[in-house]
C-alpha positions in Angstrom: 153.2 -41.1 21.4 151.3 -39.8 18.4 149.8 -36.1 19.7 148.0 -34.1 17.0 147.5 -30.1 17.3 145.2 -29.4 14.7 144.5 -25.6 13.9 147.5 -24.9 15.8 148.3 -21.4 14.6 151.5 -20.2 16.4 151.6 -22.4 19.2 153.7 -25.6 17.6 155.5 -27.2 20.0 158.3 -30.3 19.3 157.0 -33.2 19.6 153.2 -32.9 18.2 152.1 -32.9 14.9 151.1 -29.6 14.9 148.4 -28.8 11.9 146.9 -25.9 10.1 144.8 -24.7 7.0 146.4 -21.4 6.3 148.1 -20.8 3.1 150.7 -19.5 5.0 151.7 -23.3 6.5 150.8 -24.7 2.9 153.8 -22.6 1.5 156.1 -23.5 4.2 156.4 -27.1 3.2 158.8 -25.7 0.4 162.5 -23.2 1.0 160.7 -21.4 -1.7 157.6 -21.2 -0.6 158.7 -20.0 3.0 160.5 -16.8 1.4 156.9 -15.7 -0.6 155.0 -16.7 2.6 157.4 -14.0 4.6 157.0 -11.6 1.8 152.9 -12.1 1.9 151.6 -12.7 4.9 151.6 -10.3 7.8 151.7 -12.6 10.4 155.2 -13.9 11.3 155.8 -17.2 13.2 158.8 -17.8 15.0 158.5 -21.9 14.4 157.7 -23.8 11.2 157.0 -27.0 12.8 153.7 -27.4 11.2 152.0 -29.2 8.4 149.4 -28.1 6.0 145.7 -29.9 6.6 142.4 -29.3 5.4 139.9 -30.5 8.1 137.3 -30.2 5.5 138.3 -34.0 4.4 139.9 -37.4 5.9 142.9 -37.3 8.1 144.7 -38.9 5.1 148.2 -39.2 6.8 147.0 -40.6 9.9 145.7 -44.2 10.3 143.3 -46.5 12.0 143.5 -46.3 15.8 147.1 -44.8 15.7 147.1 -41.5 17.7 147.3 -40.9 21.7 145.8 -37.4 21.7 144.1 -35.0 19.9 144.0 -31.2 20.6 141.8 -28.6 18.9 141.9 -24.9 20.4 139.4 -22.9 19.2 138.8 -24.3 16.0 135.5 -26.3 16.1 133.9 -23.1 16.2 135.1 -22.6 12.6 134.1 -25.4 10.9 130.7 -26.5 9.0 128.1 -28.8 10.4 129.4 -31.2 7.7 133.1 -30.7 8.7 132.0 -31.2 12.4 130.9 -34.2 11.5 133.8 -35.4 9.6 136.4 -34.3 12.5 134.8 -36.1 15.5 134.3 -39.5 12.6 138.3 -38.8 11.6 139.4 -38.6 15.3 137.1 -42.0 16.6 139.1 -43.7 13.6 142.1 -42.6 14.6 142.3 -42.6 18.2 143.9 -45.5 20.1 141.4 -47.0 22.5 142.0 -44.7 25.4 142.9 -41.9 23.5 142.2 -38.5 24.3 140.7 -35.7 22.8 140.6 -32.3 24.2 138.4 -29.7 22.4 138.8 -25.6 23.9 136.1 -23.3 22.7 134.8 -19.8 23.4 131.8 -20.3 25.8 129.0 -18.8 24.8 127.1 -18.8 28.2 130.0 -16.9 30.0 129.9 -14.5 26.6 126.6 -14.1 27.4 126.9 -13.6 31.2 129.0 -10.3 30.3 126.4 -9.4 27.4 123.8 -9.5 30.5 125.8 -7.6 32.9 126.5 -4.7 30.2 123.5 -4.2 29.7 122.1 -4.0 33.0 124.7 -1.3 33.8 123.4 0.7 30.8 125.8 -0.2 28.2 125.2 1.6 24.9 127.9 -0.9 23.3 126.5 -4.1 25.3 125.3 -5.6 21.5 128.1 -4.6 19.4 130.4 -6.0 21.7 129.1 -9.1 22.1 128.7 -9.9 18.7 132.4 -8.6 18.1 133.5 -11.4 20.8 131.2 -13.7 19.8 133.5 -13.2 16.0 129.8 -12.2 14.5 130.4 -8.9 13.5 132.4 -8.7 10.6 133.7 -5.3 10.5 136.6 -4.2 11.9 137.7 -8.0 12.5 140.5 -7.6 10.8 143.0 -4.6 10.4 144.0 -3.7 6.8 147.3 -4.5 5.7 149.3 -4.3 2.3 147.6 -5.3 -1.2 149.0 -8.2 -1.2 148.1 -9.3 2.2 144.7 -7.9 1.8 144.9 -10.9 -1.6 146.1 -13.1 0.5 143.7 -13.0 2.9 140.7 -13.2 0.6 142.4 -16.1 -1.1 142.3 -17.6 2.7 138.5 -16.6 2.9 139.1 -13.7 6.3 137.5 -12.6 8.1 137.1 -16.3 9.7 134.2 -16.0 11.5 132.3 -18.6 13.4 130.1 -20.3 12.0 128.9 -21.5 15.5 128.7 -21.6 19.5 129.1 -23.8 22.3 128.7 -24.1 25.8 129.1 -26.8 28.2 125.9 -28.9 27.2 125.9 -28.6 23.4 129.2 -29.3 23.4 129.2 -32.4 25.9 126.3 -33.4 24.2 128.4 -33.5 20.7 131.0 -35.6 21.7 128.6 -38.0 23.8 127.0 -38.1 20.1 130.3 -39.2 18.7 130.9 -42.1 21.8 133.6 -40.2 23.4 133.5 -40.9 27.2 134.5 -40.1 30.5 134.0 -36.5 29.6 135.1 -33.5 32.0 135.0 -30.0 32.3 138.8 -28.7 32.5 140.5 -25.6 33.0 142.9 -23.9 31.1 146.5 -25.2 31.2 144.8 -27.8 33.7 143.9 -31.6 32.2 143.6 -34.7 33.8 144.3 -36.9 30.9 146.7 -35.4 29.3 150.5 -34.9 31.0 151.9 -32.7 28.6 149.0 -30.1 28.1 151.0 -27.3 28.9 153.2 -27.7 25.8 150.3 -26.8 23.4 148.3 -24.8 26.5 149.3 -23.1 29.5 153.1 -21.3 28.2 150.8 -18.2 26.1 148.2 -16.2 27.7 144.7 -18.0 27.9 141.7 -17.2 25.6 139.3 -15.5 27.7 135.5 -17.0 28.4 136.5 -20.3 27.2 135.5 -23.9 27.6 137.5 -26.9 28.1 136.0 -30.5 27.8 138.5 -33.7 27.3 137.4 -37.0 27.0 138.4 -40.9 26.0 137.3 -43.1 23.4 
């Protein structure tokens, strides 16, 4: 089977083709580029099984109708209307018939369910935290590290913030635009289309207030 992780950040487990846009997986295609990726970046993975991809084009490497499953945690969020677009186009022409896709997000109606209880209880912080979780609030997203980090990660474009928000009927609603069917709600670490799930979701602690749709082309 043919299972994409795309955005995978640390969790790359054998046996998916596990994908990400950092600089950090773009210099560990090479020995060399490994070693100045070690010396730059702050954040250390224990695995390198994972390839560079920018989600901002075609899946180049992958062809028509050739992949069982696609998994994206928390990165739709992150992406452009027009790179929206072009990941749900790139995974109907690459999916099998049958294939699955499996897209985790924050949720923005249980984000706001704890905005609305904060403030009922008086919460001087109710707005700043909200927009903090909601990855709005641009200060203090990111702790500063070493010059060269600090490079690096303006090179990368950080803070990554969202550039939007989903709940359940937005983001249903998307991937009924895009003629994926069968579509369910899910839970984390839980799926019933995919066997495996717990090799990309389920062994790491959760993202809290998330959503979890899956569903077939």
């Amino acid at each position: 089977m043919i299972r994409i992780n795309h955005g995978c950040g640390p969790v790359r487990p054998e046996g998916w083709i596990n994908t990400d846009s950092s600089i950090n997986s773009l210099l560990q295609q090479t020995t060399a580029g490994k070693f100045i990726a070690n010396f730059l970046t702050p954040i250390k993975y224990t695995s390198v099984n994972a390839k560079y991809m920018n989600l901002n084009k075609r899946w180049k490497p992958f062809k028509n109708e050739s992949v069982d499953i696609i998994y994206a945690s928390h990165l739709l969020e992150h992406l452009s209307s027009k790179s929206t677009d072009i990941f749900f186009l790139e995974a109907q022409r690459c999916l099998k018939k049958g294939g699955v896709i499996r897209i985790v997000v924050p949720d923005l109606y249980q984000h706001v369910e704890q905005y609305l209880i904060q403030y009922q209880n008086y919460s001087t912080e109710a707005s700043e935290t909200f927009l903090y979780k909601l990855n709005l609030l641009k200060e203090y997203q990111y702790p500063k590290e070493e010059l060269l980090s600090n490079i690096l990660g303006y090179i990368q474009g950080w803070p990554h913030q969202h550039k939007t928000m989903f709940d359940r009927l937005s983001l249903t609603f998307l991937l009924e635009k895009y003629d994926f069917k069968e579509i369910l709600q899910s839970d984390y670490g839980e799926s019933e289309y995919i066997k495996d799930i717990k090799d990309v979701e389920g062994g790491i602690k959760g993202h809290s207030y998330s959503l979890y749709l899956e569903g077939k082309k």
